[in-house]
C-alpha positions in Angstrom: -97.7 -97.4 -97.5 -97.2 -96.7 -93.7 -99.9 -93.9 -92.5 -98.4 -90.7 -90.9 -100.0 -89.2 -88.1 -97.9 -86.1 -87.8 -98.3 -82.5 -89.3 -96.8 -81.0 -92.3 -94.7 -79.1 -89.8 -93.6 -82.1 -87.8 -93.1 -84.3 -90.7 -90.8 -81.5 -92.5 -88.4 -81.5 -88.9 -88.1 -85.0 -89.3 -87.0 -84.8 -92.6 -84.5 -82.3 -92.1 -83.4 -84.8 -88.7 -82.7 -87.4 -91.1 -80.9 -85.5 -93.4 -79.0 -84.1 -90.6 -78.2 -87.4 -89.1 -77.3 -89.2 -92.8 -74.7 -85.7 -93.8 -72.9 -85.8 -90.1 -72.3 -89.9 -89.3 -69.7 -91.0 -90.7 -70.4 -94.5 -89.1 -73.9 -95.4 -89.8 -74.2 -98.9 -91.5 -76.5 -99.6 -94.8 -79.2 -101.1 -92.9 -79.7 -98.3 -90.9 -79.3 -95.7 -94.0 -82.2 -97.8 -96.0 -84.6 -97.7 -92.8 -83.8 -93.7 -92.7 -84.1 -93.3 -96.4 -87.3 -95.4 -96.4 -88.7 -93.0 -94.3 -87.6 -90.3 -95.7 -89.6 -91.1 -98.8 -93.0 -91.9 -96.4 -92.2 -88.5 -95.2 -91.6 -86.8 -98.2 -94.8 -88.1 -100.2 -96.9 -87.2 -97.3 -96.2 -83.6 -97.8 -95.9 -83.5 -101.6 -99.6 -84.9 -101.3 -100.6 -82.1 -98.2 -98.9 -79.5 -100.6 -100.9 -80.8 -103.7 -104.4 -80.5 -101.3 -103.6 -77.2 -100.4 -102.5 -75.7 -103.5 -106.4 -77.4 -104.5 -107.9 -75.4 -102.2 -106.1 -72.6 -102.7 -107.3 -72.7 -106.2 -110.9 -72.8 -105.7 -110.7 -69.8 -103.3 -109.1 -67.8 -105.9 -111.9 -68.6 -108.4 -114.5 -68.1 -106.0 -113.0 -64.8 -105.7 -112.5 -64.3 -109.0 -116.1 -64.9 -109.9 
């Protein structure tokens, strides 16, 4: 699996600049739609797994206050 070196943030704008580019080309060839949806996925587990950290840490903070 290809390491990302961006932000949440950054890797979200890429996302939505893929998405952008595969709704509004009408002449993009397969080869070039399986390397953008290859990424895409990279891109899209890297912030379901930021998301799942956070929503971790998030968790034991409320404890902590909770207790």
């Amino acid at each position: 699996m290809t390491k990302i070196k961006l932000t949440y943030t950054e890797s979200i704008a890429e996302l939505e600049t893929i998405l952008s580019e595969l709704e509004n080309n009408d002449n993009i060839n397969l080869e070039n739609i399986a390397d953008k949806v290859k990424r895409a996925t990279v891109l899209m587990d890297y912030c379901k797994k930021q998301l799942h950290v956070l929503d971790e840490e998030l968790e034991k903070m409320i404890l902590e206050l909770e207790s």
